[in-house]
C-alpha positions as CSV (number, residue, x, y, z in Angstrom):
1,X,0.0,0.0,0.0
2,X,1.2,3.4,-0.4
3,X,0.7,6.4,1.5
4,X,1.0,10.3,1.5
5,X,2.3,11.5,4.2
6,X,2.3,15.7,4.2
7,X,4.1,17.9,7.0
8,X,2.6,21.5,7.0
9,X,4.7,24.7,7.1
10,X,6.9,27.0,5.5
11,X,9.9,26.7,3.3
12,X,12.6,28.8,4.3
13,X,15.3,30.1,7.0
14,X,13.2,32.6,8.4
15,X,10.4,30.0,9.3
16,X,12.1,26.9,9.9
17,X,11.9,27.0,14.0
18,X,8.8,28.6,14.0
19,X,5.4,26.9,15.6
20,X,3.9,26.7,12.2
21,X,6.6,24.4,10.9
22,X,5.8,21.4,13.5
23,X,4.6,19.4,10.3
24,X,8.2,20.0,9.2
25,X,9.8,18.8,11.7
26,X,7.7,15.6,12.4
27,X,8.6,14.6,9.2
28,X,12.2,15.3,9.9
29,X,12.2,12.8,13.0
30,X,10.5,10.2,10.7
31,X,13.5,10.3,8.0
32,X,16.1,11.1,10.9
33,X,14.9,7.9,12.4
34,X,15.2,6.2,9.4
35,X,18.4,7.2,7.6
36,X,16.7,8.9,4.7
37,X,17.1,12.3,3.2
38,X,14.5,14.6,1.8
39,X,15.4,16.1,-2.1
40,X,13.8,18.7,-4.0
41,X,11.2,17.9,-6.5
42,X,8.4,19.5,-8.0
43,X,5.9,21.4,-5.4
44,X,8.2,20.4,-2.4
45,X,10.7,18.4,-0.8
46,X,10.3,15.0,-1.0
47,X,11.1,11.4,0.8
48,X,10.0,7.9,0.3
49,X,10.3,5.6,3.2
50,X,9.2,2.0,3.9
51,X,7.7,0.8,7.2
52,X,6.6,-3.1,7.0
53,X,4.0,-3.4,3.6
54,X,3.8,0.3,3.7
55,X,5.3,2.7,0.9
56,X,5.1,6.5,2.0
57,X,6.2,9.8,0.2
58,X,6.9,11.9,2.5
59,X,6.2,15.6,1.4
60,X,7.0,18.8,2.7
61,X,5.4,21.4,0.5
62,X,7.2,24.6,-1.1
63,X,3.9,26.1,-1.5
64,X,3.7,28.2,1.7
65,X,1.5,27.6,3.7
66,X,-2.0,29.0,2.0
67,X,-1.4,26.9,-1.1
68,X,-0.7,23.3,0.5
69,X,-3.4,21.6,-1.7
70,X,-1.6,22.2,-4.8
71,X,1.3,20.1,-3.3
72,X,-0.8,17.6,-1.7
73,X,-3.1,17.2,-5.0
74,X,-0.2,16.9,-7.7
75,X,1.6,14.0,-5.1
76,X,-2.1,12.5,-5.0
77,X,-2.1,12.1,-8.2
78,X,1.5,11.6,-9.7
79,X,1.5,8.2,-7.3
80,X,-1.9,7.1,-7.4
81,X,-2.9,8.0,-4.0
82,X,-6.7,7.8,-2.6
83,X,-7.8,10.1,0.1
84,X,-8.3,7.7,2.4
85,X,-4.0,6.8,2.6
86,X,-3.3,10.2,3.1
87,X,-2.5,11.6,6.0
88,X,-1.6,15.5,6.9
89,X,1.0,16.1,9.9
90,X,-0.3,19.7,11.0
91,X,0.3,22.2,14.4
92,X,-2.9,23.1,16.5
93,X,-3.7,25.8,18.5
94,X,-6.8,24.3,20.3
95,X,-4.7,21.7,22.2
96,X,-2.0,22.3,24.5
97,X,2.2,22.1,23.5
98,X,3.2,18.4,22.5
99,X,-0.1,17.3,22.5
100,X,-0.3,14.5,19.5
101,X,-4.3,14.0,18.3
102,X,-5.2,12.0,15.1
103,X,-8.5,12.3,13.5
104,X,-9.9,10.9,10.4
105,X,-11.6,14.4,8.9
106,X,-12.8,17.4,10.5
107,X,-13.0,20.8,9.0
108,X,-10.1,22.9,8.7
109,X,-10.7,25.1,12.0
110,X,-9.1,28.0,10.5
111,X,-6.0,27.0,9.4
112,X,-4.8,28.1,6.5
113,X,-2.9,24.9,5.2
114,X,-6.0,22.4,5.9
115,X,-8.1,24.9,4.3
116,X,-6.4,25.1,0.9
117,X,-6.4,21.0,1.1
118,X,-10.0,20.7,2.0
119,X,-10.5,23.1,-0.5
120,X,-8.2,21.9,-3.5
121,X,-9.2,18.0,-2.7
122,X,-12.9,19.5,-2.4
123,X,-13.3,17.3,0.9
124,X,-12.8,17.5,4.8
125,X,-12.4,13.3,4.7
126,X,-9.0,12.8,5.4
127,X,-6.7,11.5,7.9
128,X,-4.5,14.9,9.8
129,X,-2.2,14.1,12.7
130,X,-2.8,17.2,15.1
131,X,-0.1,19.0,17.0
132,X,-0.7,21.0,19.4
133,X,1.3,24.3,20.0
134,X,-1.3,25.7,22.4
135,X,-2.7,29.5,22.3
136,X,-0.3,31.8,24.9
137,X,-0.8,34.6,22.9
138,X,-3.2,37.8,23.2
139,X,-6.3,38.3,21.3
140,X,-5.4,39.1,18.1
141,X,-2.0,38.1,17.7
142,X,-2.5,34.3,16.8
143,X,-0.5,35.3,13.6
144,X,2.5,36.2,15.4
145,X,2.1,33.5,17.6
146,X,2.5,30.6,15.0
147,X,5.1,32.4,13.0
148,X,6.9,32.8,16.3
149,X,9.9,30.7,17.3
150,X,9.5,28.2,19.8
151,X,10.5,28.9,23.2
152,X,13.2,26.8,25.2
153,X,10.7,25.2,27.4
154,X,8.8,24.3,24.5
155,X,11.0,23.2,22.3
156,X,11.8,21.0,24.9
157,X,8.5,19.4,25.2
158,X,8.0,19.1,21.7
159,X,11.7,17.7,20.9
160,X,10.3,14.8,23.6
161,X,7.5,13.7,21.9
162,X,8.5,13.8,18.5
163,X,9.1,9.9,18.3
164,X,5.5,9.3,19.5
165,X,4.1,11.4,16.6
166,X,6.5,9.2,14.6
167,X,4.8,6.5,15.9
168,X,1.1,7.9,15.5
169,X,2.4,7.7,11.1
170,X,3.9,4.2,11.6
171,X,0.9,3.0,12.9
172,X,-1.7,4.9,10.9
173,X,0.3,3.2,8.2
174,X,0.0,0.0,9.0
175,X,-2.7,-0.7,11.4
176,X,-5.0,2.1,9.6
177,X,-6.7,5.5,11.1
178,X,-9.3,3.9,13.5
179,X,-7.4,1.7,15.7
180,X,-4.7,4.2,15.6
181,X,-6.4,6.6,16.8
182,X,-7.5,4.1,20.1
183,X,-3.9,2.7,20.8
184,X,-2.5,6.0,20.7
185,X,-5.0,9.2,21.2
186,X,-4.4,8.7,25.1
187,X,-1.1,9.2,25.4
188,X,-1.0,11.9,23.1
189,X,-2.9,13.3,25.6
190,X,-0.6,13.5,28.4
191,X,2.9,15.5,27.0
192,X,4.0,16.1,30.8
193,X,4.1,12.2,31.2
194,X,7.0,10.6,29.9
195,X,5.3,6.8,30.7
196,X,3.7,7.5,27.4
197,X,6.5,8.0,25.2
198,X,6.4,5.4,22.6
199,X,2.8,5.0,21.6
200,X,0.4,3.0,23.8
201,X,-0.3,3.6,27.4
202,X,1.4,1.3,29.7
C-alpha cells in the first residue's frame, strides 16, 4: 500500500523554528529515524520511506502555507494515492504544546494549510495528525504566535515527543486511522508524562 504523508509549514530560513513548521519537523524525525534524506522535486521536498507493507512519500510542500493543496493534490495524483492513505502532519492551536491527536476528517478550524487541502481536494475526509502548540498569545495576535519561534521550554516538550508522533504515522500506516487513533489518542494526551512516550499507554 502506499501512503501520502504531508508535513505543513513553510519553506525557508526565516520560518524553519517557527510553531507553524511542526509538520516539518515531524517529518524530519521520521526520515532522521530512518536514515533517509528529503530532495527537492516539484511542489516540495520529498522522501519515500518504507515501514513493514507500507510505501510512503513523504512531502514537505514549497507552497507556503495558504497553497498546500496544490502540493498535496499533484503528489495524489503523480503516485496514485486515494484520500483515504493520506495523511496530513499539522500544528494546532486548540490543544496544548506536544499534545499528538489524530483524526480521520474534520473541518479545517481556521487553518490556512487544511483549508487550501480541504478546498483543493474539495473534501474534509481525510486522515490529519494534530499537534498541538497551544494559544499563549493575546487576542489578536495568533498570527505572530504561529510564525513565532518556539520557546526553550517548549522546544523542549515538543523535541520529547517527537518519536510518538512518529509512531502515531507508523501505525496509521500499517494498522490504519481507527485503531490508531484508540492505541495511541491517550497518550497523546498527556505531554507532561513521559510513561507515554512510545505509543500506547502502559
Amino acid at each position: 500500500m502506499k501512503y501520502l504523508i504531508a508535513g505543513l509549514g513553510n519553506i525557508g530560513e526565516e520560518y524553519k523554528n517557527t510553531r507553524h513548521n511542526v509538520g516539518f519537523m515531524v517529518l524530519d524525525a521520521a526520515t532522521a529515524a530512518s536514515g533517509i534524506s528529503f530532495t527537492d522535486r516539484r511542489y516540495g521536498l520529498v522522501a519515500e520511506m518504507r515501514h513493514k507493507n507500507a510505501q510512503m512519500i513523504l512531502l514537505k510542500p514549497s507552497t507556503l502555507m495558504n497553497r498546500s493543496g496544490n502540493a498535496v493534490r499533484y503528489w495524489m495524483q503523480k503516485e496514485n494515492i486515494p484520500p483515504e492513505n493520506l495523511l496530513v502532519v499539522t500544528d494546532d492551536i486548540a490543544i496544548p504544546t506536544g499534545s499528538i491527536r489524530l483524526r480521520a476528517k474534520g473541518s479545517p478550524g481556521g487553518h490556512n494549510g487544511l483549508a487550501s487541502i480541504s478546498e483543493v481536494l474539495g473534501t474534509d475526509d481525510y486522515a490529519r495528525l494534530r499537534v498541538g502548540i497551544g494559544d499563549d498569545f493575546p487576542r489578536g495576535r495568533q498570527v505572530d504566535y504561529v510564525l513565532g519561534e518556539w520557546t526553550e521550554g517548549e522546544l523542549t516538550v515538543l523535541t520529547r515527543r517527537l518519536p510518538l508522533a512518529v509512531d502515531f504515522i507508523l501505525s496509521f500506516v500499517t494498522a490504519g486511522c481507527e485503531l490508531t487513533m484508540t492505541a495511541f489518542n491517550k497518550a497523546g494526551k498527556k505531554p507532561g508524562d513521559d510513561s507515554t512516550e512510545g505509543g500506547k499507554d502502559r
